[in-house]
N, C-alpha and C positions, 0 to 999 in steps of 0.2 A: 363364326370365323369370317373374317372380309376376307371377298375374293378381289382377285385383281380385275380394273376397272368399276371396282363399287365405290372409289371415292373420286369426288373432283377439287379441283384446286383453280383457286381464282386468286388474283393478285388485287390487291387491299392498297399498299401506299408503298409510294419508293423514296427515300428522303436520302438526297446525295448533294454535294454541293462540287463546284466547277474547278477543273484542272485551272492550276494558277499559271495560267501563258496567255500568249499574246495570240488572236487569229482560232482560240478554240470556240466562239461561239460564233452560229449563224440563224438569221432567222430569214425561213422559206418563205415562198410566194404562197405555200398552204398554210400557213398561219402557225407553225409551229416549230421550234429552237431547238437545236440538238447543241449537243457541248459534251464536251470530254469529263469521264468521271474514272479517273485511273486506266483500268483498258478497255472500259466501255466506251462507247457513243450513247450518251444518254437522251431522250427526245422528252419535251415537257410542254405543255398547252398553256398558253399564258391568259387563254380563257378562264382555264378552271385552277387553275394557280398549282399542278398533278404534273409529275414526270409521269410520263403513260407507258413507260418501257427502256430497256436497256439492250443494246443492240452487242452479239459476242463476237466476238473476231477476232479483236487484235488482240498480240500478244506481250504489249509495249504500252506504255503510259499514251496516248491520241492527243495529240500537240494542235489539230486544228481539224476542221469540221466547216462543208462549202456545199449549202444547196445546189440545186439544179433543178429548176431554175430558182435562183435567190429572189429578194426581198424589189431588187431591182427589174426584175425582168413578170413582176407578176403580170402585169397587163400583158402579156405575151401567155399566159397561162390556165388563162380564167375556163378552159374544158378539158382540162388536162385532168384524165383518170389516175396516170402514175404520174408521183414524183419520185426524183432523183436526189441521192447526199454522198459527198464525198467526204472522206476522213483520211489521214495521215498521223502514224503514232510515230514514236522516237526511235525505232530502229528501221525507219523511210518505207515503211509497208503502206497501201494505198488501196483502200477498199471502198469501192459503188456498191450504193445498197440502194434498192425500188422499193416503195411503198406507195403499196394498192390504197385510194382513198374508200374505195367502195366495200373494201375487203378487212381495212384497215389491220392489215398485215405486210410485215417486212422482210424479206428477203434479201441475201447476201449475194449481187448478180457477179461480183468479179474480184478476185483481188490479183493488183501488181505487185508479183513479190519482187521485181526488181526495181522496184521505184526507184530509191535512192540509196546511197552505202549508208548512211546517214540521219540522223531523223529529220521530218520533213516540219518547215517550219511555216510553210505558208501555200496554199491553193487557191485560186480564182480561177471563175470561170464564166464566159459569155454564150449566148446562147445566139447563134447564128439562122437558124432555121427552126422550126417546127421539131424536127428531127437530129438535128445535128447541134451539136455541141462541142467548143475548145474549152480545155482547158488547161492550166500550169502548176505546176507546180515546184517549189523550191527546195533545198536544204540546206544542212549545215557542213554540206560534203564539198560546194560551190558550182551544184550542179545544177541547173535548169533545164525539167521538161516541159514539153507541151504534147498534150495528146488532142488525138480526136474520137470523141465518142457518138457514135447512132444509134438514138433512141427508137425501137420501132413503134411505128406509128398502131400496128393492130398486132397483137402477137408477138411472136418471135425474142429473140435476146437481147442486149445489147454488143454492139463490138468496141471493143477500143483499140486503138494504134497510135503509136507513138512517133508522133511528126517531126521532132527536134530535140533536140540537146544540144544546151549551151552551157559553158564555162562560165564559170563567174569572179574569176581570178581566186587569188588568195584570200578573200575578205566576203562571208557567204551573204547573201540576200536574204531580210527576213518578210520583205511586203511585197507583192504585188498586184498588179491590175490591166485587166483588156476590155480595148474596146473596138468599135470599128472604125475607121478614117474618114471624117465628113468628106463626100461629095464620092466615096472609092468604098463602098461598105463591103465588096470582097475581099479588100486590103484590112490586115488588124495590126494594131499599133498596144504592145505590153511595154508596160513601165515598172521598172524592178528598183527596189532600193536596198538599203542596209547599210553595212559597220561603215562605207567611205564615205558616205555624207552625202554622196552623190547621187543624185534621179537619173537611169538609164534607160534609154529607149531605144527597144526595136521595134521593125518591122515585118511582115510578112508578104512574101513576094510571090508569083504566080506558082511557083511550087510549094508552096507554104511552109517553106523556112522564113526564120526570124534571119535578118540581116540588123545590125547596126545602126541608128540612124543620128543618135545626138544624144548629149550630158546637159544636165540642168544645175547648176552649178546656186548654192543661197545658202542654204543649210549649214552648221555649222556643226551639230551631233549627226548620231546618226539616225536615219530616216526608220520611221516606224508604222507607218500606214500611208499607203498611195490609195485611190479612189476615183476613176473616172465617171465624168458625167454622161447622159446620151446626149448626141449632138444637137447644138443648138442653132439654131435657122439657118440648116445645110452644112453653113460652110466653117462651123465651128465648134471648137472640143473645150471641155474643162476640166484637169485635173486636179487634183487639191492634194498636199504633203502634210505631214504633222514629222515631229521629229523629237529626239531628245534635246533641240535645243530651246521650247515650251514654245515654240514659234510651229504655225500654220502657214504655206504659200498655196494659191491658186494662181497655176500654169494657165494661160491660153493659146492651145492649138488652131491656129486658122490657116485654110490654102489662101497660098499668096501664088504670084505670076513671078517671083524673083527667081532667076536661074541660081544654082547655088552654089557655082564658082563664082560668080561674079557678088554674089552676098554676100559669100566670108571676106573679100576685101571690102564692103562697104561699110558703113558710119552706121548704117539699120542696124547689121547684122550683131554690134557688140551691145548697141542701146536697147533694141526690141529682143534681141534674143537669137539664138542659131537656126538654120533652117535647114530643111531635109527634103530627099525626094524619096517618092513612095509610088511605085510605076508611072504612069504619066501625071503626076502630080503631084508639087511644091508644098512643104508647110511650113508655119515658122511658130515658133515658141517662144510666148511673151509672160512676162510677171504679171499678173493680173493686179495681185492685192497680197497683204501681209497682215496677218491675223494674229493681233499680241492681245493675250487675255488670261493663258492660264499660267499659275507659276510651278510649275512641276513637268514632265514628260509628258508628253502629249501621246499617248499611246495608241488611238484609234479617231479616225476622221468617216463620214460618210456621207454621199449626197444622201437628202428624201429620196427614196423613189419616185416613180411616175406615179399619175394618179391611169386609171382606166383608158382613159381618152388620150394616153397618151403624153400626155405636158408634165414634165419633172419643173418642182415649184425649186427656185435658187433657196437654196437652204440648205445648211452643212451642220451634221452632229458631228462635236468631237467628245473626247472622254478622256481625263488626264489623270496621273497620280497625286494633283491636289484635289482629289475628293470628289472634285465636280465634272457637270455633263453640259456641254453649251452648246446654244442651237444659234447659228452665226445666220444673217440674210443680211442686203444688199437695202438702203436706205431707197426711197421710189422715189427723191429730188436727186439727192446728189449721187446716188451710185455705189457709197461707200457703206462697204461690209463689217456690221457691226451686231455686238452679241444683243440677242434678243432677249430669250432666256438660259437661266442658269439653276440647275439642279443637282443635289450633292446630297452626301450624307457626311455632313461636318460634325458626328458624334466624336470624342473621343479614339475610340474604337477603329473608326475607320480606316484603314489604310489607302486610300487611291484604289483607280479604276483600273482595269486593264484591257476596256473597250467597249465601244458603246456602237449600238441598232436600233434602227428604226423597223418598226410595224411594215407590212405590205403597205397598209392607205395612210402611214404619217401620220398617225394619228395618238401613236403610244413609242414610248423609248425604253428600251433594257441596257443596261449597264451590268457587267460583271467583275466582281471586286479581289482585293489581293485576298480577303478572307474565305476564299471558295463562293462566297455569295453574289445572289440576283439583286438587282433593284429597276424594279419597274414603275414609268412613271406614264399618266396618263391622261391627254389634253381633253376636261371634262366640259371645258368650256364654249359657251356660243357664238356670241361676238368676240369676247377678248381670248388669248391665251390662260389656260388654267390647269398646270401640271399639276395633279394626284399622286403622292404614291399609294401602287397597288401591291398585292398578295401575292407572290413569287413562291415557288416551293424551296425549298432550303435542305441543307443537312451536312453533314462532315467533309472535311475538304482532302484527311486524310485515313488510312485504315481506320475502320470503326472495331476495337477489341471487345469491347463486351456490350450485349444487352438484356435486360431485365425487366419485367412486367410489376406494374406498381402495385401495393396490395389492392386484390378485388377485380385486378385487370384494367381499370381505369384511364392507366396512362401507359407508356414507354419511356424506360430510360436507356441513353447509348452513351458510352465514353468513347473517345478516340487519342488519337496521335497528333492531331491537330490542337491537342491541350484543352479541349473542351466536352464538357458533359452537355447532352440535350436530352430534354422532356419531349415527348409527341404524342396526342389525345386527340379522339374522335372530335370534332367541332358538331353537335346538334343542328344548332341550328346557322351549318353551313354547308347541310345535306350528308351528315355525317359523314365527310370526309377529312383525313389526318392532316393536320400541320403540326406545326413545333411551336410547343406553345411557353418554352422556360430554355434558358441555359443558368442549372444552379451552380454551374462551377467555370470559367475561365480560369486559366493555372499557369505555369511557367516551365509544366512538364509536361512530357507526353503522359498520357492516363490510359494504365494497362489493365484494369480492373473496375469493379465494382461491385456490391451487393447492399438491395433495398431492407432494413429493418423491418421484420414480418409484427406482426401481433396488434395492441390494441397502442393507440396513445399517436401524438403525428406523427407526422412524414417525416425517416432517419433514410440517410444512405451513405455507406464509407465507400471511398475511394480510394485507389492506390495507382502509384502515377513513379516516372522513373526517379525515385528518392526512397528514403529509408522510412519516412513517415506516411502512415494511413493518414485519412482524413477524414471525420465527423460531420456533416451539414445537416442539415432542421430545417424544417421547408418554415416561409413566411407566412405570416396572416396574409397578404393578396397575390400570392402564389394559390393558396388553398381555396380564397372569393373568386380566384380564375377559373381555377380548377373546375368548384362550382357550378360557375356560370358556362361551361364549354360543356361540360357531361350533366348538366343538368340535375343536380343534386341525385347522382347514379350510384353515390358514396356516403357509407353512414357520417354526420359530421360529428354527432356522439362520442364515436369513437375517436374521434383526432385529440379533441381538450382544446378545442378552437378556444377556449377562453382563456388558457394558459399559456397561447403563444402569443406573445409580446413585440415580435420582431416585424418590420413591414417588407423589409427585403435584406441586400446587403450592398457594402460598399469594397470595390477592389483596392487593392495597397496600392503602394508604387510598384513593387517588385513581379506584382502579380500572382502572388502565392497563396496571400490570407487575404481571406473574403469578412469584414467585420460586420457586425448589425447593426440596421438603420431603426430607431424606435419613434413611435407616435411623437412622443415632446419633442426629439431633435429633430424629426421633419419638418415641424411645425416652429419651430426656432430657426431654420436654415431658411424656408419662405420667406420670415416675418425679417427676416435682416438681408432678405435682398439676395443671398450665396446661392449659387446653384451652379449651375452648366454656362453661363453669361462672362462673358469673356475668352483669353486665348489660353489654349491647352498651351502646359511647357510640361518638361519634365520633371518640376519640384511640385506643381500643384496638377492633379486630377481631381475631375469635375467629379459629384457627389453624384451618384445614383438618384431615379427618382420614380422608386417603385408605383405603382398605382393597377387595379382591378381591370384586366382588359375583359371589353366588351367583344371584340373579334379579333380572330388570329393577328397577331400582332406582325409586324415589319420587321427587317434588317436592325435598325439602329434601336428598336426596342429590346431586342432577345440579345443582343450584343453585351448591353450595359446596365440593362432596368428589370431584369428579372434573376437573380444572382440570389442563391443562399447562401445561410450565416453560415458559417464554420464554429462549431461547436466544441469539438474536442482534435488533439493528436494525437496519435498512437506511435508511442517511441517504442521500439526496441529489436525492429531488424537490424540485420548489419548491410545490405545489398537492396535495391531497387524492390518495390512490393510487384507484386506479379498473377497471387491471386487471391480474391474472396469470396467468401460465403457465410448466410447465417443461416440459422435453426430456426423449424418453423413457428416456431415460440416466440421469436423474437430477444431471446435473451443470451445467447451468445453468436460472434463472430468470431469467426478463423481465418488466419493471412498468413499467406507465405512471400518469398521472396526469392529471386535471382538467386541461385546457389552452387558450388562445385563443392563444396564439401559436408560434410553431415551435422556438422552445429552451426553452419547458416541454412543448412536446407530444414532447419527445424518449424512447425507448426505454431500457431501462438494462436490461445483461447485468451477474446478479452470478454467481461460481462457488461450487456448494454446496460446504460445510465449510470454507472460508478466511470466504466472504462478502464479497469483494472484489466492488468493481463491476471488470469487466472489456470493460464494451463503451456506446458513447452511440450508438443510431444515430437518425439525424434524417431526415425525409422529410414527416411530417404538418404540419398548422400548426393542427391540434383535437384536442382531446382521442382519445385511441386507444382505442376503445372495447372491443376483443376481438382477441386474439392468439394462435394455437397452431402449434407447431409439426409440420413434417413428420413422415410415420411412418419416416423415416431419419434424422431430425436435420439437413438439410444444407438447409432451407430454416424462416425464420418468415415466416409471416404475418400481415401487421396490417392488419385495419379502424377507420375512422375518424371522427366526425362531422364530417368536411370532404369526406365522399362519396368517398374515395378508399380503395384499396388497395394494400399496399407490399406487396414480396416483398423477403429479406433473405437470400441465402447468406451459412450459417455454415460456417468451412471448420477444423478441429479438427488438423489432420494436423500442428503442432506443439505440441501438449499444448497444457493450459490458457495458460502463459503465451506457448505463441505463438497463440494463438485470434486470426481474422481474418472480416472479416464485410464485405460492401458490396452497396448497394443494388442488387436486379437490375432491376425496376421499380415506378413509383409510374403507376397511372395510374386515370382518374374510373370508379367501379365501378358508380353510379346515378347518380340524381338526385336523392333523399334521403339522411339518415344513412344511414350503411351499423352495423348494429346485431351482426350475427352471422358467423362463419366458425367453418368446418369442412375438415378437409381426410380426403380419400378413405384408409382406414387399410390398403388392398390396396397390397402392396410394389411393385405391377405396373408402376403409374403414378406420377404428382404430380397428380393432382387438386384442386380442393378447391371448396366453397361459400360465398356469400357473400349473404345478405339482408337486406333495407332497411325503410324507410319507406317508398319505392315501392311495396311492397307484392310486389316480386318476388324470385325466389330465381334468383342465375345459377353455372352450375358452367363452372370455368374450367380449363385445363388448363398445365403449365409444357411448354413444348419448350424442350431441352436440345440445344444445337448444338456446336460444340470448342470454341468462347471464351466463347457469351454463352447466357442464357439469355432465352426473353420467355413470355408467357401469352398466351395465347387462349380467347376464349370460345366454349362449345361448344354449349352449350344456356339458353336462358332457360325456365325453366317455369311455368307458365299463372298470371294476376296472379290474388293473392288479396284477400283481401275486405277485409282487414285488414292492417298493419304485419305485416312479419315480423321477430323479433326474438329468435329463438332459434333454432338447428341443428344438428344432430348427425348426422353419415355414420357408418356399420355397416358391416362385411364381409354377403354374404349369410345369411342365415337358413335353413341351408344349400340353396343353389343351386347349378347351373354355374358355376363361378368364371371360365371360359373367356367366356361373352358377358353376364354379369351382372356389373355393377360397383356393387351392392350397392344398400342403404336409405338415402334420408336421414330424418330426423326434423321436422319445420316446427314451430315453435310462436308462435301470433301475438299481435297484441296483445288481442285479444278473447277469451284464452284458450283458445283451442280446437288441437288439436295434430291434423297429418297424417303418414301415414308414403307416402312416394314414392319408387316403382323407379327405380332409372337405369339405361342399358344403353347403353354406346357400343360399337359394332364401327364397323370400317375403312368399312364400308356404310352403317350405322346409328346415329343419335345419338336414343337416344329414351329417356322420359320417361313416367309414370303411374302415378294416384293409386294406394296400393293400401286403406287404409283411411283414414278420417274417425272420430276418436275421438267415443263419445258425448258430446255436454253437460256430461250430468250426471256424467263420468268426470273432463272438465277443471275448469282455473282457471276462474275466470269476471271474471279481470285477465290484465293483460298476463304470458305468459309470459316468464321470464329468463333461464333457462338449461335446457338438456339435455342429458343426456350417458348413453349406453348402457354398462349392466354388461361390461366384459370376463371372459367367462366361456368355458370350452370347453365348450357345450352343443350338441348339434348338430340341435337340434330347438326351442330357447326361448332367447330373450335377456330382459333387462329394461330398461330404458330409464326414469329417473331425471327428474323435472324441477321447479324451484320459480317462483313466481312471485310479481306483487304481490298476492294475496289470501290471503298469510300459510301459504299451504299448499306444505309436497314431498310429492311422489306418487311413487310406481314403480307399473309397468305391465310385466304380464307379454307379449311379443310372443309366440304362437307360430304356426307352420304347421297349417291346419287339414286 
């Protein structure tokens, strides 16, 4: 029997993709990106292409995410043991969190719960000292803070205190930025923008409140990213704008000697621009340049940082919703600032950016797109310019509903709400670490299900998504040559009938629903006549797919459009939205249910793989049937309900498919809540199986088998938990006595957090206990969905698979310590 602390749990791969806002991603002066992933703060190393952790806290979608010290101030941070990040999610909460480099661990050091009424739409921050820190923050309440925070220098906490509060009239701010005042670096100057098209500036005066100091007036939408530079040879500042009118301006801040009654009546003060005072010191603010280049929003502007020594080189990333990332400098004759380079993902697919970063040393650029996706680009060049794209980590941008292990263990498949299904497979030879190596389905629905075709013959998996019809797909011949090539022929290909699949990938419709197949001869007909992706996307023509055998984890614009399977069959005959699947371990039937409030739509349907006949209705629920799996002999399914109940249904096969015969053994009330999850015991030994609620409790029940009938009994309730339970998965032992050990289950609740629990029935003994509590910071920090353990023959480590609604799948390595 495991006792508790005889296993340990190691986190494997986290594949989540980015809150779609404006000001969620930041990349630190320690070389690594945190960004919003529902109510996480997610952190990912753009070294090793790995989200390395998810941070829990907030209780709100995280709208934006601000180092301490940022991207900007790294030469100021080059011995710094802790760094600092700030986050703001949608109901204006505002939480500091330190992470030890040495320790490489994170701690949650403060949260304001009074930030904002509001969510907080935008944070910067300047690093004034060693130790000290301002920073601001915005919302959509129209209220502006500014705090002060002290970092300790050895030990101790941090403090924060809140210096100011400003109004921001009727119309809230969604950008801003601080810097210090050339020639006055005690004095700071923040520049806020938003919905009135206007750039506002304050100041900060010897008690370090902002005052007022001048409007900037060009813009015509509204302002979407401010950016100050560090001061240029004393006596000079550089601000840069982007706006929704696809137009960039770069402000110039200089002290001037003009008094500044006497300048607003002057012929300067309308042509160069307004001027200000800021304790004993004049500025004035002039239009530098005007930056026309991209045609869409301009959503995000940024200087390079400094390099080490200090000298920030003139150069500005911006990143717009036409697709593209331009790096804008300053011509060495005449002065005038013009696009150097420009980098994009002009695949169909694409939607625009929603903001783009530079590296600490300027040397690599990330962009994050409308599709929750990274795209990283990376200057490999010596003498000239020479952007790469690189390997970014990826994954759902909305709730992930189900996941499932491919036969053999091989791969991962997850569906989500974001309308897309994704693959994800150990890469060999990329030090076996996980990417995503397929998306076989883009759809026009959200996708609430799934289940992989078990047995001999290729790759099937049905899908169900919010419509009446299942879905069919058949993996491609270079789907399967990937496969290959990434696990290292780890998979019999015997078993697939590689010779009998004909398809090389698939092509999406217009509508986005049917995926059709692309074959050898019209690949080779659509080259030979010139057709392809070459010319301009419209909405009557979409560019053709153009599958081909990836050698390494593939990019953004590859897993978008070029890895897609065929859609083989539909399954008519729900009346409501599909909601759940499962097949037999045989492989030769599927069961689907559907959205239901009454009892002949909450009915079951048996279809038989490769005709796709329905072959069986069984009725019993009068709710929708939330989770269904069958026995590990096939001769019994199980279904939970949101009508609180549970069915059991012998399937009896002994005249082939078309004498298949099936009847209710029983239906009887399993809680007192939804019943959300089952599991049934995968040991040939027994019939076992699990079932957890909204109650909050997990009950394992058992079948006795008599000559004529069969009924279930309950054996053990184990101890309530804190939270809904809403996801489960039973294991063989890790290897144990298989004789008084009837193995792991898995728990995963709604508040995220995942248990692993012994069970052990003898003829004497029916018991039950904890054996681990996953960290925190290992789990969701939403409600878990699904979980399901790698079938693998290890006899010392399993892994165990789960996704949930905070846009993340995780695997987790179990093993015996």
């Amino acid at each position: 029997m495991v006792q508790n602390g005889a296993v340990g749990v190691e986190r494997v791969f986290i594949g989540g993709g980015c809150n779609r806002i404006v000001n969620n991603v930041s990349w630190g002066a320690c070389g690594l990106v945190s960004f919003g992933s529902q109510n996480a703060v997610s952190i990912f190393s753009p070294q090793t292409a790995k989200i390395l952790t998810t941070l829990p806290g907030h209780k709100a979608s995280v709208n934006c995410t601000h180092w301490l010290p940022s991207n900007k101030f790294a030469f100021k941070a080059t011995n710094w043991e802790k760094h600092y990040l700030l986050s703001g999610d949608a109901e204006g909460v505002i939480i500091l969190w330190e992470f030890s480099l040495a320790e490489n661990k994170w701690r949650n050091v403060s949260q304001l719960l009074q930030s904002h009424k509001k969510g907080v739409t935008c944070i910067t921050a300047i690093l004034t000292s060693q130790t000290e820190a301002i920073f601001a923050s915005t919302s959509s309440d129209c209220v502006l803070n500014i705090w002060k925070v002290v970092l300790p220098s050895s030990g101790g906490e941090c403090t924060i205190t809140c210096l100011d509060s400003l109004s921001t009239g009727l119309k809230p701010m969604v950008t801003l930025s601080l810097a210090e005042l050339p020639g006055n670096p005690t004095h700071l100057i923040l520049a806020m923008g938003g919905l009135d098209n206007k750039i506002h500036l304050y100041c900060s005066d010897s008690t370090q409140k902002f005052v007022r100091a001048c409007e900037l007036k060009g813009h015509t939408d509204w302002i979407r990213s401010l950016d100050f530079s560090l001061p240029i040879e004393t006596n000079n500042l550089l601000l840069v704008s982007s706006s929704q009118d696809k137009g960039i301006r770069i402000w110039k801040l200089s002290l001037c000697n003009l008094d500044k009654k006497k300048a607003e009546n002057s012929l300067a003060y309308y042509i160069k621009g307004p001027v200000f005072v800021s304790g004993s010191f004049s500025y004035q603010v002039s239009l530098e340049s005007l930056l026309i280049g991209h045609e869409d929003w301009v959503y995000s502007v940024e200087w390079q940082p400094p390099s080490l020594s200090c000298y920030q080189p003139q150069s500005i990333l911006s990143a717009s919703m036409d697709k593209t990332m331009m790096i804008w400098q300053p011509e060495r004759t005449t002065g005038i600032w013009v696009n150097v380079v420009t980098v994009g993902e002009l695949s169909h697919s694409a939607l625009g950016f929603y903001g783009g970063h530079w590296s600490p040393n300027g040397d690599s650029i990330l962009a994050h797109g409308y599709g929750g996706s990274f795209h990283l680009w990376k200057n490999v060049g010596d003498d000239i310019d020479n952007w790469k794209p690189q390997k970014v980590p990826s994954g759902h941008f909305a709730a992930v509903m189900d996941v499932v292990w491919g036969r053999g263990g091989d791969y991962l498949m997850s569906v989500s709400h974001d309308q897309t299904s994704r693959i994800f497979a150990s890469w060999l030879n990329e030090a076996n670490t996980w990417h995503e190596i397929a998306r076989p389905q883009v759809h026009g629905h959200d996708i609430n299900c799934l289940t992989i075709i078990k047995g001999k013959g290729n790759y099937k998996f049905v899908s169900g998504a919010d419509e009446k019809v299942a879905r069919v797909f058949e993996a491609p011949l270079l789907f399967l040559k990937t496969l290959n090539h990434a696990t290292s022929c780890l998979h019999d290909f015997e078993d697939l009938h590689v010779d009998d699949v004909q398809a090389l990938g698939a092509n999406m419709s217009a509508l986005g629903l049917s995926q059709k197949p692309i074959y050898a001869q019209a690949s080779s007909e659509r080259t030979t006549d010139g057709i392809g992706n070459e010319g301009f996307d419209t909405m009557e023509t979409i560019p053709d797919a153009i599958p081909s055998v990836l050698t390494e984890p593939p990019i953004e614009e590859q897993l978008a459009w070029h890895t897609l399977w065929p859609e083989s069959h539909k399954l008519y005959g729900h009346g409501n939205e599909i909601f759940s699947l499962c097949c037999d371990h045989q492989g030769k039937l599927v069961a689907s249910s559907c959205k239901a409030q009454s009892a002949s739509v909450a009915e079951i349907w048996l279809w038989e793989v490769g005709s796709w006949k329905a072959v069986g209705r069984l009725q019993s629920h009068t709710l929708t049937v939330t989770r269904m799996e069958f026995s590990h002999d096939d001769k019994y399914l199980l279904a939970v309900s949101r009508d609180r109940h549970l069915s059991l249904f012998s399937i009896d096969r002994t005249g082939g498919m078309d004498g298949i015969s099936y009847k209710l053994v029983t239906r009887q009330e399993a809680h007192k809540r939804i019943v959300w999850a089952c599991s049934w015991n995968p040991s040939p030994l027994s019939h076992q199986f699990a079932t957890g609620s909204r109650d909050k409790t997990v009950k394992i029940w058992e079948v006795n088998k008599s000559c004529s009938t069969s009924t279930i009994q309950l054996l053990i309730t184990l101890p309530t938990f804190k939270t809904s339970v809403t996801a489960l998965s039973w294991t063989t032992p890790i290897p144990m006595n298989p004789v008084d050990n009837n193995g792991i289950i898995a728990v995963g609740m709604e508040s995220g957090l995942i248990e692993l629990w012994n069970l052990c029935f003898t003829k004497n003994q029916k018991d039950s206990s904890l054996v681990i509590q996953f960290d925190p910071f290992m789990c969701h920090v939403s409600s878990v969905n699904r979980l399901a353990w790698r079938d693998v023959d290890d006899s010392e480590s399993t892994e165990l698979a789960s996704c949930g609604a905070d846009h993340c799948v995780r695997i987790f390595k179990v093993t015996l310590v």
